[in-house]
Phi, psi and omega in degrees: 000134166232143178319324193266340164304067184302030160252343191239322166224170201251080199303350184265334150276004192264106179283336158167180185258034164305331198259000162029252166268004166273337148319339191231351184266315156320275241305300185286325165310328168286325148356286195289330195094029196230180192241150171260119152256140197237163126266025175259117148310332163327319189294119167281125167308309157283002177277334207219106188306136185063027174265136171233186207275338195277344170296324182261150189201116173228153201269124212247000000 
């Protein structure tokens, strides 16, 4: 997966660069077919092409 590769994330959703690399860690967990966990509640979802809420899991 790469930044520059505009099929996997959506540059346009990305608000700054806090969220980066979490952005990017989505990214490769859908890639792999894996699940991403965070405690940040932040993430967009629409930002990482073929992410869905079951990829993601955050720890309140």
């Amino acid at each position: 997966m790469s930044f520059r590769d505009t099929t996997s994330l959506e540059s346009e959703r990305i608000l700054g660069s806090c969220q980066v690399t979490d952005l990017y860690l989505l990214g490769l967990a859908v890639l792999d077919g894996v699940r991403f966990v965070t405690f940040k509640e932040s993430i967009n979802l629409a930002a990482v092409a073929g992410a869905l809420p079951a990829k993601l899991i955050v720890i309140r």
